[in-house]
C-alpha positions as CSV (number, residue, x, y, z in Angstrom):
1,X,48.9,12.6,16.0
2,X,50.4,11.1,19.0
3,X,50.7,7.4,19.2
4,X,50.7,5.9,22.4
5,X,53.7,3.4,23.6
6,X,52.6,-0.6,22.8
7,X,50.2,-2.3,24.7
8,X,49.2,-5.7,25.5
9,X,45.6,-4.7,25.7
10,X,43.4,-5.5,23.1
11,X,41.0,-2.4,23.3
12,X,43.9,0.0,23.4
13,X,45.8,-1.8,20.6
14,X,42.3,-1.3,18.4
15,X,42.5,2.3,19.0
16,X,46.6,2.6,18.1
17,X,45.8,0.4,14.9
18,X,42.8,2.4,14.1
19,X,45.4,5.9,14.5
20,X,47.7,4.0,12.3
21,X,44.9,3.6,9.4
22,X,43.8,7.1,9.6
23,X,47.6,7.9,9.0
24,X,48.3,5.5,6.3
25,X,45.0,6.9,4.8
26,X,46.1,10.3,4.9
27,X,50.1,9.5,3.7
28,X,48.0,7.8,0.5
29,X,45.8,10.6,-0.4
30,X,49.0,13.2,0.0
31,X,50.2,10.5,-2.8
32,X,46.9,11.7,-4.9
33,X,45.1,8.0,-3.7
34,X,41.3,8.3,-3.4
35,X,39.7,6.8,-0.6
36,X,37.2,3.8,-1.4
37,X,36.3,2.7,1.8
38,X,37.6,0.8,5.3
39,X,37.0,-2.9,5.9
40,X,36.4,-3.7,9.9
41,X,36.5,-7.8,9.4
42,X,40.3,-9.6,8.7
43,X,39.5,-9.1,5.2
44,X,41.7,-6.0,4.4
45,X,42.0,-2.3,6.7
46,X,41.8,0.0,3.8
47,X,41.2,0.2,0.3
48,X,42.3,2.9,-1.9
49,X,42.4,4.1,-5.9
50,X,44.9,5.6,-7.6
51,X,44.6,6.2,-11.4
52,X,41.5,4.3,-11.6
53,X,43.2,0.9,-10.1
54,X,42.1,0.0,-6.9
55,X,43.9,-1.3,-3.7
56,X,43.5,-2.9,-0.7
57,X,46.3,-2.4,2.1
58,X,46.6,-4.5,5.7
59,X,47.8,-2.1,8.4
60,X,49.8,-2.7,11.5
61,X,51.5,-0.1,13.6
62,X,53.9,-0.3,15.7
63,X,54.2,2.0,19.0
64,X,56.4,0.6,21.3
65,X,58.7,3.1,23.0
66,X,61.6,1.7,21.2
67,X,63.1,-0.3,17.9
68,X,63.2,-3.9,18.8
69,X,64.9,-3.9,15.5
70,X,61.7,-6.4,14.4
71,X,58.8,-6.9,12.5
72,X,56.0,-8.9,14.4
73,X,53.7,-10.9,11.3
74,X,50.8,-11.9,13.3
75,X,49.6,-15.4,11.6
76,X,47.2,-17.1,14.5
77,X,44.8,-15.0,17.2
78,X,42.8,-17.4,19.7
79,X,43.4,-20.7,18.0
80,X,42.1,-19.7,14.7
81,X,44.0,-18.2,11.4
82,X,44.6,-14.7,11.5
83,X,46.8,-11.6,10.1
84,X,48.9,-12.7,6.8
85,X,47.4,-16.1,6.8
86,X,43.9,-14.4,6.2
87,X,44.6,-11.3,4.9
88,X,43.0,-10.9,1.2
89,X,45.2,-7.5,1.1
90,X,47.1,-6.7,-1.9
91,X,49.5,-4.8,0.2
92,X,51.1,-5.1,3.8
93,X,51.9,-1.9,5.3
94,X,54.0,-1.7,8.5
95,X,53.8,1.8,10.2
96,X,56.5,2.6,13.2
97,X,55.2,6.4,14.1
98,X,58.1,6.5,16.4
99,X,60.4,5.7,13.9
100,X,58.6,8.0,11.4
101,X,58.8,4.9,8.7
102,X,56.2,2.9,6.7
103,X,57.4,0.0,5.5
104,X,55.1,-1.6,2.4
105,X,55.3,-4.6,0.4
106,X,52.9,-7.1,-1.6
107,X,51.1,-9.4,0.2
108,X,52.1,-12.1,-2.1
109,X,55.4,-11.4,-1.9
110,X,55.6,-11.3,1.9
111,X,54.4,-14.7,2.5
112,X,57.0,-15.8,0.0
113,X,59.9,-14.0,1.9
114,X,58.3,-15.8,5.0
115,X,58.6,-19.4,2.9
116,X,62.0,-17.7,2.0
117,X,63.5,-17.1,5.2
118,X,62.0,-18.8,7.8
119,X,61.3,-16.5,10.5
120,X,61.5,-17.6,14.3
121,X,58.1,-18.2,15.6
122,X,56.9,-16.3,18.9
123,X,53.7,-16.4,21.1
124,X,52.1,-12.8,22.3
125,X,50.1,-10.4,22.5
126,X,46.8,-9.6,25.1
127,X,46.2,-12.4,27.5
128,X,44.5,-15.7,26.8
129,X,45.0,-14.2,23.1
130,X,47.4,-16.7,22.8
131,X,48.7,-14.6,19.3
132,X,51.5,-16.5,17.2
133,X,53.5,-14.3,15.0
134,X,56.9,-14.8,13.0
135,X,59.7,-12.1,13.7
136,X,61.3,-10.7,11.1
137,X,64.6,-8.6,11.3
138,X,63.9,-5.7,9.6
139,X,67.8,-5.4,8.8
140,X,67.7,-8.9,6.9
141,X,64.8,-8.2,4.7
142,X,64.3,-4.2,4.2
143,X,65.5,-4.5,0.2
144,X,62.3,-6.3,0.1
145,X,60.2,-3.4,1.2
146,X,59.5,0.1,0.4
147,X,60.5,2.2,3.2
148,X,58.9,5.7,3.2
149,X,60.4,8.5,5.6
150,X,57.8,10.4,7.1
């Protein structure tokens, strides 16, 4: 799958985020996970079964060309809530394709690492998105996360 390099453009990054589902979906059902079905609303991206148990997973990929050395936590999209403050997702997943990592953790627990270690604040993304987002350094926190190698 080829991945293109990060965008500021809200249509394109639908379509990278959408590859980066597909992916994750596919790395779970190597793992013997049974797909259940996608959610398109802020709710959750994926949710899967495994042994019975189901799961729901929030996605985010990241394509730029190269490692900022940084995890960007979307919390606030056009003045209203968004990413990890609305997320019902039991589990965060951060794909870097380029990297060839995922990075996973609880939900739970990663808004209690953000309380933790209060993460500089930044404003992104598309224009007049106005998106808010912590950064995280990825170096400070990966003990917290497991890291797959793909």
């Amino acid at each position: 799958m080829e991945f293109k390099n990060g965008q500021l453009d809200f249509r394109q990054d639908i379509e990278t985020g959408e590859q980066g589902e597909a992916y994750i979906r596919a790395f779970l059902e190597r793992l013997e996970y049974t797909f259940v079905n996608e959610c398109k609303n802020n709710a959750y991206d994926l949710k899967m079964s495994y042994k019975g148990k189901e799961y729901t997973y929030e996605i985010k990929t990241d394509t730029y060309a190269r490692d900022t050395g940084n995890m960007a936590i979307e919390f606030e999209s056009r003045g209203k809530a968004s990413g990890i403050s609305v997320t019902q997702a039991d589990y965060f997943t951060y794909f870097f394709p380029k990297l060839g990592e995922i990075w996973n953790i609880k939900v739970s627990d990663l808004r209690q690492l953000i309380l933790d270690t209060k993460p500089y604040e930044t404003i992104g993304g598309d224009k007049g998105s106005n998106t808010k987002m912590y950064l995280i350094r990825k170096r400070e926190v990966k003990e917290h996360f497991r890291l797959h190698r793909v």
